[in-house]
C-alpha positions as CSV (number, residue, x, y, z in Angstrom):
1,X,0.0,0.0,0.0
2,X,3.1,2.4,0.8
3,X,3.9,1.9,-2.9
4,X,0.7,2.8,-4.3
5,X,0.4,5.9,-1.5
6,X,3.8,7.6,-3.6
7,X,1.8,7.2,-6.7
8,X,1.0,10.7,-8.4
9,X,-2.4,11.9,-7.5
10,X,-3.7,11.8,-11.0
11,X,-3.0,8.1,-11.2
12,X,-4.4,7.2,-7.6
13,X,-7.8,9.5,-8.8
14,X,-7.5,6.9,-11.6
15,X,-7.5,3.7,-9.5
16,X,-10.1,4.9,-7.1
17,X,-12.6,5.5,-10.3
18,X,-12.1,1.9,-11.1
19,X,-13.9,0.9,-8.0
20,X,-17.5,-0.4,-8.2
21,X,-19.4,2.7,-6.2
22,X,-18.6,5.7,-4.7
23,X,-19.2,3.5,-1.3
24,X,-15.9,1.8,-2.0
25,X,-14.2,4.7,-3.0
26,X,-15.0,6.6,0.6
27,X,-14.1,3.8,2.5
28,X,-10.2,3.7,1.4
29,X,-9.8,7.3,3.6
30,X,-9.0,5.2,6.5
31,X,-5.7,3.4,4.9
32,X,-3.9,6.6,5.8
33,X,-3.4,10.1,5.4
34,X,-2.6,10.2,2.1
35,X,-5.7,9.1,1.2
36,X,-8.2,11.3,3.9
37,X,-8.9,13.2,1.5
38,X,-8.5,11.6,-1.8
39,X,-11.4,10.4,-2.1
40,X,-13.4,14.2,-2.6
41,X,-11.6,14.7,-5.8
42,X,-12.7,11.4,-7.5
43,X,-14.2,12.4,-10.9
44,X,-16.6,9.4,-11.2
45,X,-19.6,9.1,-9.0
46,X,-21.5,5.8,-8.5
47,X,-24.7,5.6,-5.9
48,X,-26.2,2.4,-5.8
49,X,-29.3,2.4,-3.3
50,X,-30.4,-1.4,-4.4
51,X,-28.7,-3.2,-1.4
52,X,-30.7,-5.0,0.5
53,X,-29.1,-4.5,3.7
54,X,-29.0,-1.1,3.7
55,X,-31.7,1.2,4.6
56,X,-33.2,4.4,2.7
57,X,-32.7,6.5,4.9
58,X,-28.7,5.5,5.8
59,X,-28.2,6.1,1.9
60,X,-29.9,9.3,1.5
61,X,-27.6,10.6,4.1
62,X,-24.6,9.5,2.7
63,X,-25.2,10.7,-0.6
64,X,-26.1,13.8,1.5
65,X,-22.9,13.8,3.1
66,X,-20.4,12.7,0.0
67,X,-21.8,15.1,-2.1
68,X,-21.1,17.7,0.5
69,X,-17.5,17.1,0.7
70,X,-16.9,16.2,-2.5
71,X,-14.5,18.7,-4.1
72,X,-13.8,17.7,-7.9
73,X,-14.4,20.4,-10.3
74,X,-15.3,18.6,-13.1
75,X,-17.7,15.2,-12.5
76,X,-16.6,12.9,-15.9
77,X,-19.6,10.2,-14.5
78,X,-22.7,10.7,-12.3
79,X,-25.0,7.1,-11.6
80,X,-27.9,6.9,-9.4
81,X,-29.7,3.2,-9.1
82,X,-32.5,3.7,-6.9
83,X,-35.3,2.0,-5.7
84,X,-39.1,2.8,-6.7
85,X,-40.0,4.7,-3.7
86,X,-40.5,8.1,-3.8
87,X,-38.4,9.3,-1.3
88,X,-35.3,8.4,-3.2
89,X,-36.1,10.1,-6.5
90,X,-38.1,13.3,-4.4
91,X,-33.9,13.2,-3.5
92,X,-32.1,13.7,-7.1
93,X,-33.5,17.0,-7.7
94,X,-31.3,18.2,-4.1
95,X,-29.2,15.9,-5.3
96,X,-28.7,17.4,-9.2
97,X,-28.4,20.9,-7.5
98,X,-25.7,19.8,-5.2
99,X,-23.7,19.0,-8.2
100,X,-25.2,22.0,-11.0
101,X,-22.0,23.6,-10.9
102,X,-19.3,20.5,-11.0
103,X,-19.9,20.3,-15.2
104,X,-21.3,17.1,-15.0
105,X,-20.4,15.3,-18.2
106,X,-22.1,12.1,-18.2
107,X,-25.0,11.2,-16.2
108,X,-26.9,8.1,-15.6
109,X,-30.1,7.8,-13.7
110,X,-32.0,4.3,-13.4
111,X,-34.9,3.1,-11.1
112,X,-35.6,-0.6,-10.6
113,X,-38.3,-2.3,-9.5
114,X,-41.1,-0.3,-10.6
115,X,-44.1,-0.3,-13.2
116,X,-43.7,0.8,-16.5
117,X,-47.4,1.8,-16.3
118,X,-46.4,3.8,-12.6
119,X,-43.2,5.1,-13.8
120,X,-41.3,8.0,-11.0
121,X,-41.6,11.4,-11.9
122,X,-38.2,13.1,-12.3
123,X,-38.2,16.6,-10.5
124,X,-37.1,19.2,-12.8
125,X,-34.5,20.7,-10.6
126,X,-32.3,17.7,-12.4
127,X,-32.3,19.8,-15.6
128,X,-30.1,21.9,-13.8
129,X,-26.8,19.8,-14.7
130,X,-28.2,19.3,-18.4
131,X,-25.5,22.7,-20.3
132,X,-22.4,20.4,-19.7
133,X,-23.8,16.9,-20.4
134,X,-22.2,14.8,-22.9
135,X,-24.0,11.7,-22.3
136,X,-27.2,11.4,-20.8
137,X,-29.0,7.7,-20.0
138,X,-32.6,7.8,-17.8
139,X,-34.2,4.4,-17.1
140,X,-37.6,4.1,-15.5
141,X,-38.7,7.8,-15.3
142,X,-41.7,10.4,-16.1
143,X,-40.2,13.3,-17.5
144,X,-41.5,16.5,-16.8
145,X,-43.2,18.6,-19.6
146,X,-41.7,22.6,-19.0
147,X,-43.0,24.7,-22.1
148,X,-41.7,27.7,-19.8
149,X,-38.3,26.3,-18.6
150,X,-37.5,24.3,-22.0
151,X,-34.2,21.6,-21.1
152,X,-31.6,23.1,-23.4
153,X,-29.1,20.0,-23.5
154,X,-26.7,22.1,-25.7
155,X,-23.5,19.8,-25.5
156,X,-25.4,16.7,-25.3
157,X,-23.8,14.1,-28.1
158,X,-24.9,10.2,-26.9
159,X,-28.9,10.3,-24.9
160,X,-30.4,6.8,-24.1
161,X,-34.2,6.8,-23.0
162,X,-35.4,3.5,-21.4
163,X,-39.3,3.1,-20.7
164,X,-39.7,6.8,-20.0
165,X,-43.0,8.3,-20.1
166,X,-43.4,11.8,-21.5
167,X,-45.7,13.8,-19.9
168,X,-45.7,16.6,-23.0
169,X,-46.7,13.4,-25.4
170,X,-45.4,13.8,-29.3
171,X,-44.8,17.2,-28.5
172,X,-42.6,17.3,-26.0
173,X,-40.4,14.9,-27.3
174,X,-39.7,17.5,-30.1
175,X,-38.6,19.7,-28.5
176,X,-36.4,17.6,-26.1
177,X,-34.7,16.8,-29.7
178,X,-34.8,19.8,-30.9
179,X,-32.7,21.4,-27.5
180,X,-30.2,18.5,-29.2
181,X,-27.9,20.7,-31.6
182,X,-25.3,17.7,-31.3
183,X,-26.9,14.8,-30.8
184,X,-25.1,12.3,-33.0
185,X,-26.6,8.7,-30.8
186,X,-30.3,8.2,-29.6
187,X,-31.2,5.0,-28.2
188,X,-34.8,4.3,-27.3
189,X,-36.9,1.4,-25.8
190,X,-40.4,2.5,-25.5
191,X,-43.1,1.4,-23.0
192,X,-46.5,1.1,-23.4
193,X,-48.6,4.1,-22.1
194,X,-45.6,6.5,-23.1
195,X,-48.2,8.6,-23.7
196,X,-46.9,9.3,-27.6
197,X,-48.1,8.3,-30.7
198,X,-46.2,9.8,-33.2
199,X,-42.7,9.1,-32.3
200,X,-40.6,12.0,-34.6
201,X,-37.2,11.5,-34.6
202,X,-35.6,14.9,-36.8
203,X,-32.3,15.4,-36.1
204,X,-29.5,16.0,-38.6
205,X,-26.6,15.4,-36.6
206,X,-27.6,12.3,-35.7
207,X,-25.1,9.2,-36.5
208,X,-26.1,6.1,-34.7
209,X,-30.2,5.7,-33.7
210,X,-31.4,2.2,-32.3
211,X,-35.4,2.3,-31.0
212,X,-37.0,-0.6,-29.1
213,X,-41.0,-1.0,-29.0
214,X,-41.9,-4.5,-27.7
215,X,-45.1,-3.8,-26.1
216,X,-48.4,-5.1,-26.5
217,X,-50.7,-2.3,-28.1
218,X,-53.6,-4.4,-29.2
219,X,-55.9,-1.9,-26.7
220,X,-54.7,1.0,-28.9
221,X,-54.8,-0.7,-32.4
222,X,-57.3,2.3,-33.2
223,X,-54.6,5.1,-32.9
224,X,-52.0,5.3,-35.0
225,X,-48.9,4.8,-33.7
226,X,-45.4,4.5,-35.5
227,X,-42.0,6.2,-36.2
228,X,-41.4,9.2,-38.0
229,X,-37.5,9.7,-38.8
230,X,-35.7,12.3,-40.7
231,X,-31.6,12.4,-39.7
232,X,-30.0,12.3,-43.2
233,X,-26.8,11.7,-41.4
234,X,-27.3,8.1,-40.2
235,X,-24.8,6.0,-40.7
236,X,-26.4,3.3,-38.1
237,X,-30.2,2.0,-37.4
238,X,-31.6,-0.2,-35.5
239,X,-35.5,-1.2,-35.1
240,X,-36.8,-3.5,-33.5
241,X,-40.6,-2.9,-33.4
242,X,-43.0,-6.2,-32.1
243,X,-46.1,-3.3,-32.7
244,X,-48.6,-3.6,-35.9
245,X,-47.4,0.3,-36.3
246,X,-45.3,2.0,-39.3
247,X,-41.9,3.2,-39.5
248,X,-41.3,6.4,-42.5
249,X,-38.1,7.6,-43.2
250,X,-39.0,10.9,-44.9
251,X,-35.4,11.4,-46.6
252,X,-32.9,8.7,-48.1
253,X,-30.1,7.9,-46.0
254,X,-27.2,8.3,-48.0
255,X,-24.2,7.9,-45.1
256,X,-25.9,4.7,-44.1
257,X,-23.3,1.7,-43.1
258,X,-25.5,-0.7,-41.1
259,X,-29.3,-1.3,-40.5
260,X,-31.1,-4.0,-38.5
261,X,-34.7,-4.1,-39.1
262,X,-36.7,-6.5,-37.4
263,X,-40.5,-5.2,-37.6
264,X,-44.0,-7.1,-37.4
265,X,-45.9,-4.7,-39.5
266,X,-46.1,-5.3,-43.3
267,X,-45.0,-1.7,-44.9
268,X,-41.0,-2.4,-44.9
269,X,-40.7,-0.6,-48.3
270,X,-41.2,2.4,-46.3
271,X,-38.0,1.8,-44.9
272,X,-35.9,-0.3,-47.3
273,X,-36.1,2.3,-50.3
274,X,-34.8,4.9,-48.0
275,X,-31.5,2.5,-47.2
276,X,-29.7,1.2,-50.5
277,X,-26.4,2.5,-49.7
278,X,-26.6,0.3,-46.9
279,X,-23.1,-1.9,-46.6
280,X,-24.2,-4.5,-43.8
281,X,-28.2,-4.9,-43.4
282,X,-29.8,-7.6,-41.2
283,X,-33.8,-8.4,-42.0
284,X,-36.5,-9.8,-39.9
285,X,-39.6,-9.2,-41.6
286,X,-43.1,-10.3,-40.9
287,X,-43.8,-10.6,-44.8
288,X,-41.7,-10.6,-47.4
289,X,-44.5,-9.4,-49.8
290,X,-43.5,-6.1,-51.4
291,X,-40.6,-5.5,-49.2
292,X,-39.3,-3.1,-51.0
293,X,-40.0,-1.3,-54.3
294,X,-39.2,-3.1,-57.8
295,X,-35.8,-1.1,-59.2
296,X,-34.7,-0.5,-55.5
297,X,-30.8,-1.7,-55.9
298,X,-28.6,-2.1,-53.0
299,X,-25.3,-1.3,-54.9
300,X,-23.1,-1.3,-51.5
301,X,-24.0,-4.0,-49.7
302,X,-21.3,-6.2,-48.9
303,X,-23.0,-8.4,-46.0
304,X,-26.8,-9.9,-45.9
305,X,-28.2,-11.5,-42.8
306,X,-31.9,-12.7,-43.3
307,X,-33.8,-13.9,-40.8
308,X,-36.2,-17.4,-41.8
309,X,-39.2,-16.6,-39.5
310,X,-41.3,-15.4,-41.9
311,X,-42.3,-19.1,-44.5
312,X,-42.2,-17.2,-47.8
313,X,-38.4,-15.8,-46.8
314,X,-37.0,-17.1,-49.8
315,X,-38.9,-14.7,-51.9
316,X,-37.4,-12.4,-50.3
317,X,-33.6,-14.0,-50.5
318,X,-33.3,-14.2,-53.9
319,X,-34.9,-10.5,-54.4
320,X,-31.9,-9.1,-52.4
321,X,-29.3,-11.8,-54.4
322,X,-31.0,-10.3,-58.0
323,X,-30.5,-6.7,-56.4
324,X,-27.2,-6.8,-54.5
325,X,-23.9,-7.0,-57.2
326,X,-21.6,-6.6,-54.8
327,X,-22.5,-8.8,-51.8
328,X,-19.8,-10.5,-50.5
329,X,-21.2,-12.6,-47.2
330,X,-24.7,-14.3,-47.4
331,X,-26.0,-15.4,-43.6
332,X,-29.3,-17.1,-43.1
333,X,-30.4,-17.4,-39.1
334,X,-33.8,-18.0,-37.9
335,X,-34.3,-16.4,-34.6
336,X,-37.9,-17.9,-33.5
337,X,-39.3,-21.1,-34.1
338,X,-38.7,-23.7,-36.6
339,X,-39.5,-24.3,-39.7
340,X,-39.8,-28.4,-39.8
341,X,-43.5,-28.0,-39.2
342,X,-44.7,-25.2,-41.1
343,X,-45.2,-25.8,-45.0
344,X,-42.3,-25.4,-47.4
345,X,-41.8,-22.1,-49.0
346,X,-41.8,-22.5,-52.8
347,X,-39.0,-22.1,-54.7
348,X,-37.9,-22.7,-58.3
349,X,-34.9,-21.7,-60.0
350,X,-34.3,-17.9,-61.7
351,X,-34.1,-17.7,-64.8
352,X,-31.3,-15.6,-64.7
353,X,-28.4,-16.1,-62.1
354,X,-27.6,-13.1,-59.9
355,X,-24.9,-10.8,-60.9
356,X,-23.2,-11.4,-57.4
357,X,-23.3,-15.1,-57.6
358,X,-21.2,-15.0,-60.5
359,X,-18.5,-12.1,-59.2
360,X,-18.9,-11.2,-55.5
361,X,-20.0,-13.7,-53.0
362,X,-17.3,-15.5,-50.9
363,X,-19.1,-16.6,-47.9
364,X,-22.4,-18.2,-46.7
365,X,-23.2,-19.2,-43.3
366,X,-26.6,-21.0,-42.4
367,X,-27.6,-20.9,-38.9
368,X,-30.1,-23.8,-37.7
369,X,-30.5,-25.5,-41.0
370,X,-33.1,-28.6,-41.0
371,X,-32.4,-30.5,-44.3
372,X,-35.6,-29.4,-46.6
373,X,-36.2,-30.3,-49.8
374,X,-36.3,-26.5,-50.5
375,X,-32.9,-25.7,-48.0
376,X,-31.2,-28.6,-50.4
377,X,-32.6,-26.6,-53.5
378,X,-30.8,-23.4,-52.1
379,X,-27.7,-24.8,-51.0
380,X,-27.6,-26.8,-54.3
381,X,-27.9,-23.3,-56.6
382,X,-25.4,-21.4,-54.4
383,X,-22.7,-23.9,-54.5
384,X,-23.2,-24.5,-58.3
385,X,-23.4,-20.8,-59.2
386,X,-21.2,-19.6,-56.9
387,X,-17.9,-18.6,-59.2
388,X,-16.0,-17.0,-56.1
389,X,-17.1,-19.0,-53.0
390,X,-14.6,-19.7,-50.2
391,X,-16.4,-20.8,-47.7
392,X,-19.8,-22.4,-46.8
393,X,-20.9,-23.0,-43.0
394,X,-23.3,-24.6,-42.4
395,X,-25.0,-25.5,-38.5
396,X,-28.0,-28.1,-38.1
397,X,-30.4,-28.1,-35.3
398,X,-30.1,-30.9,-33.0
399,X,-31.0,-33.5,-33.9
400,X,-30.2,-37.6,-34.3
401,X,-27.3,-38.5,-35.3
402,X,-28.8,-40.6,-38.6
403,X,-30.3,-37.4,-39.7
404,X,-27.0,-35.6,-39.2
405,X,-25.5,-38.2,-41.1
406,X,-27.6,-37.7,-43.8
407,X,-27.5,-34.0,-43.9
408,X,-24.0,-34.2,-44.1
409,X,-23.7,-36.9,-47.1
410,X,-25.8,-34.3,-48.9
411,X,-23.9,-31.2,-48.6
412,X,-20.9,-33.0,-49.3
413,X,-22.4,-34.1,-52.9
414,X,-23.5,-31.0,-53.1
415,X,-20.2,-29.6,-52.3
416,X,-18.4,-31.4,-55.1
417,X,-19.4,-29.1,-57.5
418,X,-17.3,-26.3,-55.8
419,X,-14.0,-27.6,-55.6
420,X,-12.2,-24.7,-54.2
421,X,-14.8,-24.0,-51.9
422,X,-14.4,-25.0,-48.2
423,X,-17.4,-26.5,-46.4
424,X,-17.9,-26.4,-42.9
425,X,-20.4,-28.1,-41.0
426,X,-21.8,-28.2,-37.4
């Protein structure tokens, strides 16, 4: 310990914000004098109020007390993980004050064990810490509608909203974007009763968005209810979307890298004709019918992943084969259920043999593959077409071992026919 006491103090700030919560930190000002006082000048702030053998009231007064003596100038991290009773949250608002002036950078606020239909109302004293925020995460939490007093999060670059309700509805949340200038990552998993229907995402900064809406809204299947995005910057999105709502993009995304859209409702053109630049797109689709508009060409795309939930998927895989020159990895997964006991999709043949079979694709990997007569036909075609293959993996379901067997014996005929191919199965 005498070694680490002759440390710098930079570097000893640096091992105490290591430590798991600011509990920790305080309790190393008994190892000796050194280290007193070291502890007030940690940049990195953890309060965990969870622990079951710890009362309310005890850890309101040592936040109380920390935050009292704490001394650091600048606070690079700020957590609270409370419990659902109001008396701790009434508390982040003194809390938030305490701190206004320590240019909080990132700030994390979560509440377990609650409702998402009785969600606690965040006071908005806590918008008082919002000019130097960087990154800003709230789990768990009504926020407070302020027409007057609008939050101006000015400096604000990375914001993750976790089954918040909005008190302001559609509304409010555009203005909260809108008091964004920078915002350039939005992450959102909505809950039901977030009490907006419209969910308007405009933001032209914005780089990476990923939104979340898993809940059951068959009581509201007479409102509309969906996405509206317009950030012409995106280079990343992510949907995941288990509602029968709608998703528009109102401008083409021409900076997009990467998209992973996994959505029940049927109107995916909406999305997929504002994406062809994509390089690296993963689909889960409820229907394949019309997924996209006819001429729609996906000239960058490099890496497919498809998703064999939906029966009539191979429609769909040999749509994005015709319409993707370039693609260079093929992956079929199936992330629900199996298809052994639904009927076979139908498949023949195209007449013509896509462009990137020919002069592009190098890889394939199928994920849970069962041995149908219409897998085999797949297979089959891509390892006879495929000019530039390198490497085909292919994983089977569990399943006996004569099957296995079987499959194998298949794929290895099959396999032949590419020579400098390599087949891998598992």
């Amino acid at each position: 310990m005498d070694r680490i006491s002759h440390l710098p103090e930079h570097l000893l700030l640096r091992i105490l914000s290591f430590l798991p919560s600011t509990k920790d930190v305080v309790a190393t000002m008994v190892l000796s004098k050194r280290w007193q006082f070291l502890w007030t000048l940690v940049p990195r702030l953890v309060y965990d109020g969870r622990h079951r053998n710890i009362t309310k009231e005890s850890f309101s007064r040592f936040v109380d007390r920390s935050l009292l003596l704490h001394e650091a100038p600048v606070l690079d991290y700020l957590q609270f993980r409370l419990g659902w009773k109001s008396s701790d949250v009434d508390n982040i608002g003194v809390w938030a004050r305490a701190v206004a002036r320590r240019h909080v950078r990132e700030l994390v606020i979560e509440i377990d064990g609650i409702s998402w239909t009785d969600p606690a109302t965040i006071p908005k004293s806590l918008y008082t810490v919002s000019g130097m925020l960087v990154k800003l995460k709230l789990e768990n939490l009504v926020l407070v509608d302020d027409v007057a007093s609008p939050v101006s999060f000015s400096s604000l670059k990375i914001l993750s909203l976790v089954f918040i309700e909005y008190a302001g509805g559609d509304e409010y949340v555009n203005r909260l974007l809108t008091n964004c200038p920078v915002l350039e990552e939005f992450y959102v998993d909505r809950c039901l009763d977030d009490n907006v229907t419209i969910f308007c995402v405009r933001v032209p900064t914005l780089k990476i968005l990923g939104m979340s809406n898993l809940t059951d809204d068959d009581e509201h299947s007479d409102e509309p209810n969906g996405v509206v995005i317009d950030a012409s910057s995106l280079e990343t999105f992510t949907i995941l979307d288990r509602t029968d709502g709608f998703c528009v993009l109102e401008k083409e995304m021409h900076n997009i890298v990467k998209a992973d859209i996994d959505i029940m409702y049927n109107h995916s053109e909406k999305i997929l004709c504002s994406i062809t630049p994509v390089k690296d797109l993963l689909l889960c689709l409820s229907s394949s019918k019309d997924a996209y508009p006819s001429g729609c060409v996906f000239h960058c795309l490099v890496k497919f992943t498809l998703c064999r939930c939906e029966r009539q998927w191979l429609n769909l895989l040999m749509c994005v084969l015709r319409d993707s020159p370039k693609l260079r990895v093929l992956k079929l997964v199936q992330k629900e259920g199996s298809q052994a006991d639904q009927p076979n999709p139908s498949w023949s043949e195209p007449s013509s043999v896509p462009e990137c079979l020919l002069s592009s694709l190098e890889t394939l990997e199928w994920e849970d593959y069962e041995g149908t007569k219409e897998e085999k036909k797949v297979v089959e075609y891509i390892l006879r077409k495929g000019r530039c293959l390198k490497k085909v993996t292919i994983s089977s379901k569990p399943t006996d071992s004569d099957k296995k067997l079987e499959m194998i014996k298949e794929l290895a005929l099959s396999f032949r026919r590419s020579p400098i191919c390599q087949l891998v199965f598992n």
